[in-house]
C-alpha positions as CSV (number, residue, x, y, z in Angstrom):
1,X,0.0,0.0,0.0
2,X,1.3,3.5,-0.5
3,X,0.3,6.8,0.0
4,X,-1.8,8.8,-2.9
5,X,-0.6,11.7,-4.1
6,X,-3.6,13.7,-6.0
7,X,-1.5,13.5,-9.2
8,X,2.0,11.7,-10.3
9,X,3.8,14.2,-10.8
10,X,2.7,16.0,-7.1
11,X,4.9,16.5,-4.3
12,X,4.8,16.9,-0.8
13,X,6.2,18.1,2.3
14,X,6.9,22.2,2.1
15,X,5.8,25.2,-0.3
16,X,8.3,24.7,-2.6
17,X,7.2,21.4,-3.1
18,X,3.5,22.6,-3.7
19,X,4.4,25.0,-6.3
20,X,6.4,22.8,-8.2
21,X,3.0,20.8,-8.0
22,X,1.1,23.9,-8.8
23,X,3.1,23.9,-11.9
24,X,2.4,20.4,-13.6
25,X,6.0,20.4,-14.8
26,X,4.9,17.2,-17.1
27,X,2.0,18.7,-18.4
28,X,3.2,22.8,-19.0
29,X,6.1,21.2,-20.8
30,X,3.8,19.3,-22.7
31,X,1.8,21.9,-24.1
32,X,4.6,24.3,-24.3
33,X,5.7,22.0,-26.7
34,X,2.5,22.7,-29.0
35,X,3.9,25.8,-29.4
36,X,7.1,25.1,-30.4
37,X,5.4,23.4,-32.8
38,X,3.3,25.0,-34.5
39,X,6.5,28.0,-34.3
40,X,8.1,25.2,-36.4
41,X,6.1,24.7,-38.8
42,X,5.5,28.2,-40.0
43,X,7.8,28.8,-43.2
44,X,10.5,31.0,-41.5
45,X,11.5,30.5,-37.5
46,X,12.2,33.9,-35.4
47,X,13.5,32.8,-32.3
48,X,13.1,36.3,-30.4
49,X,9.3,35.4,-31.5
50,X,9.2,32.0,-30.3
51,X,10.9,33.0,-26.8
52,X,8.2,35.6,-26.4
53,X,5.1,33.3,-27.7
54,X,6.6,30.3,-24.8
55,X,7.1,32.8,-22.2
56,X,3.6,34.2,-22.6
57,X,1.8,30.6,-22.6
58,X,4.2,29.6,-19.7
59,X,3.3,33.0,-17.7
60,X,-0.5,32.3,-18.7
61,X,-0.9,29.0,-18.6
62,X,1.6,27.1,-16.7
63,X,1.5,30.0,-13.9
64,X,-1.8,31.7,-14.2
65,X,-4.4,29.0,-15.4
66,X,-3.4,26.4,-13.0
67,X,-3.2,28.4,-10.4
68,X,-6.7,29.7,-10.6
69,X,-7.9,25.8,-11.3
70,X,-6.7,25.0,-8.0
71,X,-8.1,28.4,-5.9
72,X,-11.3,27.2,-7.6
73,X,-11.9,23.7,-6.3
74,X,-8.5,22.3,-4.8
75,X,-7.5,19.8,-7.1
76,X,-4.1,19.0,-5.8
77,X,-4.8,19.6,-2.1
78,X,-2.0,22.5,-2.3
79,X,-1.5,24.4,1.3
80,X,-0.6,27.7,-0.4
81,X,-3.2,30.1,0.4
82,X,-6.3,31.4,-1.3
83,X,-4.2,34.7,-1.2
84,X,-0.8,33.4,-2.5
85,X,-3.3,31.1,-5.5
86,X,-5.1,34.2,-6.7
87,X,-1.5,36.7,-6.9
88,X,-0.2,33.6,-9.1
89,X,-3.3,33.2,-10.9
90,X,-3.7,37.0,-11.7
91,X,-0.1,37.9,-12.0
92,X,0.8,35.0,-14.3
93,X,-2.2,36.4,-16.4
94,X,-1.0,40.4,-16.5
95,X,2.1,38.9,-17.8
96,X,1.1,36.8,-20.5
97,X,-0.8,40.1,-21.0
98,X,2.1,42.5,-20.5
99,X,4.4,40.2,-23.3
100,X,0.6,40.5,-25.5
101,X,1.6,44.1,-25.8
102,X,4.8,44.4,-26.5
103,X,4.0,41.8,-29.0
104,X,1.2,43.8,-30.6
105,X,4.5,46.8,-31.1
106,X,6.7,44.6,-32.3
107,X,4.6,42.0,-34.6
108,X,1.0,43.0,-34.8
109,X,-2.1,44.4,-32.9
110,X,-4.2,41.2,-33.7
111,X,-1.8,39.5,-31.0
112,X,-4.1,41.9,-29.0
113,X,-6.6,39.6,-30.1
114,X,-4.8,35.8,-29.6
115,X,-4.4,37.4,-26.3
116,X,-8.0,38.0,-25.7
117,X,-8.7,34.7,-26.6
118,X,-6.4,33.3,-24.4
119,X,-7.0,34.8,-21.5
120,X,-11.0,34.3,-21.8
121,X,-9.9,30.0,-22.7
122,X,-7.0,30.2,-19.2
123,X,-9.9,31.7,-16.9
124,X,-13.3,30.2,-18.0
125,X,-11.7,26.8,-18.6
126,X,-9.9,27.2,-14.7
127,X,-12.8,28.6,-13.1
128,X,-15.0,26.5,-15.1
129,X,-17.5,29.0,-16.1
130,X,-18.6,27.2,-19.5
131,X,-19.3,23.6,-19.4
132,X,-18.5,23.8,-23.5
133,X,-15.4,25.5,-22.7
134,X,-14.8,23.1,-19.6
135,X,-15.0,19.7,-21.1
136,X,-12.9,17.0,-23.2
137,X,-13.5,19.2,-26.4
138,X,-12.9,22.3,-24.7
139,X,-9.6,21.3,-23.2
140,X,-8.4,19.7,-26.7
141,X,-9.0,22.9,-28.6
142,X,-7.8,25.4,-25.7
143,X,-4.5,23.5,-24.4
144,X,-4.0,21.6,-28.0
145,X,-4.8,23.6,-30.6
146,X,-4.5,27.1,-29.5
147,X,-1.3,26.8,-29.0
148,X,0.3,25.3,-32.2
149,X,-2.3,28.3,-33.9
150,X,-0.6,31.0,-32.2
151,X,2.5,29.4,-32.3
152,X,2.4,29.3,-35.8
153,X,0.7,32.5,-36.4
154,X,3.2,34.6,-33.9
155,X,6.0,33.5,-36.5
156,X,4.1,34.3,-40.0
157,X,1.2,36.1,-39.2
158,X,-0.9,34.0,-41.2
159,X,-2.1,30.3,-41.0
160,X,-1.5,28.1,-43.4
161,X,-2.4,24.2,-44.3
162,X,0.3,23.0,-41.8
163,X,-1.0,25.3,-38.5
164,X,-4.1,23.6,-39.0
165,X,-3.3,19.8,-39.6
166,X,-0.9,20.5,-36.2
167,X,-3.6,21.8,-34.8
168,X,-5.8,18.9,-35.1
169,X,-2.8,16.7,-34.3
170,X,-2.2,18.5,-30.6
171,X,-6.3,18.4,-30.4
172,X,-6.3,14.4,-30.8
173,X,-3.6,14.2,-29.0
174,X,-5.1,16.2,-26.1
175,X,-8.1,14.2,-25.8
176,X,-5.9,11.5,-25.4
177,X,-4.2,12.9,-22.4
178,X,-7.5,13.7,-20.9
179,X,-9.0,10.5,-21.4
180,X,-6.1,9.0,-19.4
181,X,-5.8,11.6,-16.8
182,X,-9.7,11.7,-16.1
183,X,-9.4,8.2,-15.8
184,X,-6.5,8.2,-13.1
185,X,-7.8,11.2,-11.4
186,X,-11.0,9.0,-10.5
187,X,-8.6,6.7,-8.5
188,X,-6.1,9.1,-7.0
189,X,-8.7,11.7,-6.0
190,X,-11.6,9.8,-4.6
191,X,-11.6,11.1,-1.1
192,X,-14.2,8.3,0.3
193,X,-10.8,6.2,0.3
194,X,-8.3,8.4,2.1
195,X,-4.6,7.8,2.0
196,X,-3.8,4.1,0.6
197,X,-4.0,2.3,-2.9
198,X,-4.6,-1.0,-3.4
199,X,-2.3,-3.3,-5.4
200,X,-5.4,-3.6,-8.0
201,X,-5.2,0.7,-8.1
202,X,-1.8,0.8,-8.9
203,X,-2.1,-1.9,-11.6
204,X,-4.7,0.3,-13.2
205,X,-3.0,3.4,-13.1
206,X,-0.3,2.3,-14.8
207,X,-2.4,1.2,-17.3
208,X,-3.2,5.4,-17.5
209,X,-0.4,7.0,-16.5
210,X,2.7,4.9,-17.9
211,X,1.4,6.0,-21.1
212,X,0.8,9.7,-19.5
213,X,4.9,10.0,-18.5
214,X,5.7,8.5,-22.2
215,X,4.0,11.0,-23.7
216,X,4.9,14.1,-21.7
217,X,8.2,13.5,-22.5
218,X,7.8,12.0,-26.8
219,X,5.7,15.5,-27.2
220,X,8.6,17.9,-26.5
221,X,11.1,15.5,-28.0
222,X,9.0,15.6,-31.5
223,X,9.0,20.0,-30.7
224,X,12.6,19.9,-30.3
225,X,13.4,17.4,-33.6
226,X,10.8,20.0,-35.5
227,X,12.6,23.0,-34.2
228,X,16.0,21.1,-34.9
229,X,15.0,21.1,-39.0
């Protein structure tokens, strides 16, 4: 029997620990990786472009968005503080926001409008304020999709045939993810068992989440070997 942590990549034992929970290392790389990729694909790479277009989505995202999913419901059993969740949440948003701006300078004012977008998917999706927007197809479009779009688009400023057969890609692939993770999540977080997982448990989230670690780390290694050409 051992303990369950609400996730497999979660940690315990101080604050530093939590936020590096907070952060769902696996899963922010993951998805940053979408990026990346769709940046890739576009005809012509800018790397000062592709640096600004990551650090938004990781500000946004891998800061803001997850930290207003768990101020919302608890998810992870964090201890930070309903004061500490909402400063990451808000703050990671102002500076996905903050690098929006620049961006609309330096590329384009429509990245006003990627921006918009993404902010509305980070905060209705966390806070889960649409059940369209909340759901399998909801997360495959926002955290599969969206980003290979933007990624593509913040290096061309157009979309072309290959932005949108990566985005379907990320989107399947995303749906994938979820199916597993909702699957696991139903073991791991079921709080009418409290602390301990049965040797039957653990076989069946292996079955989910084996396949969860492979793929966290095959995503960024098909980014970087699209980024490498």
């Amino acid at each position: 029997m051992t303990a369950r942590p609400p996730a497999f990549y979660a940690r315990r034992g101080s604050k530093l620990s939590d936020l590096r929970t907070l952060l769902h290392i696996p899963y922010t790389v993951w998805h940053l990786s979408y990026v990346t990729i769709g940046a890739g694909l576009a005809p012509e790479l800018d790397a000062l472009r592709l640096v600004g277009t990551l650090a938004a989505f990781t500000a946004g995202l891998g800061i803001g968005a997850h930290a207003l999913d768990e101020v919302h419901d608890r998810p992870l059993g964090t201890r930070l503080s309903d004061r500490i969740l909402w400063a990451l949440g808000v703050g990671g948003l102002v500076v996905a926001a903050g690098i929006a701006v620049v961006g609309a300078y330096v590329i384009s004012p429509w990245v006003l409008a990627w921006a918009t977008v993404g902010v509305a998917l980070s905060v209705g999706y966390s806070l889960e304020w649409s059940s369209l927007i909340h759901s399998d197809l909801g997360f495959a479009l926002a955290w599969g999709a969206f980003p290979v779009l933007v990624g593509y688009w913040a290096q061309s400023e157009s979309l072309g045939l290959a932005a949108v057969i990566g985005a379907a890609g990320a989107a399947v692939l995303s749906l994938v993810q979820r199916s597993l993770s909702t699957s696991a999540k139903g073991i791991r977080r079921d709080r009418a068992s409290e602390t301990a997982l049965s040797e039957d448990e653990d076989r069946l989230l292996a079955t989910w989440e084996i396949p969860l670690r492979l793929l966290s780390v095959a995503v960024p290694l098909v980014a970087l070997a699209i980024l490498a050409v």
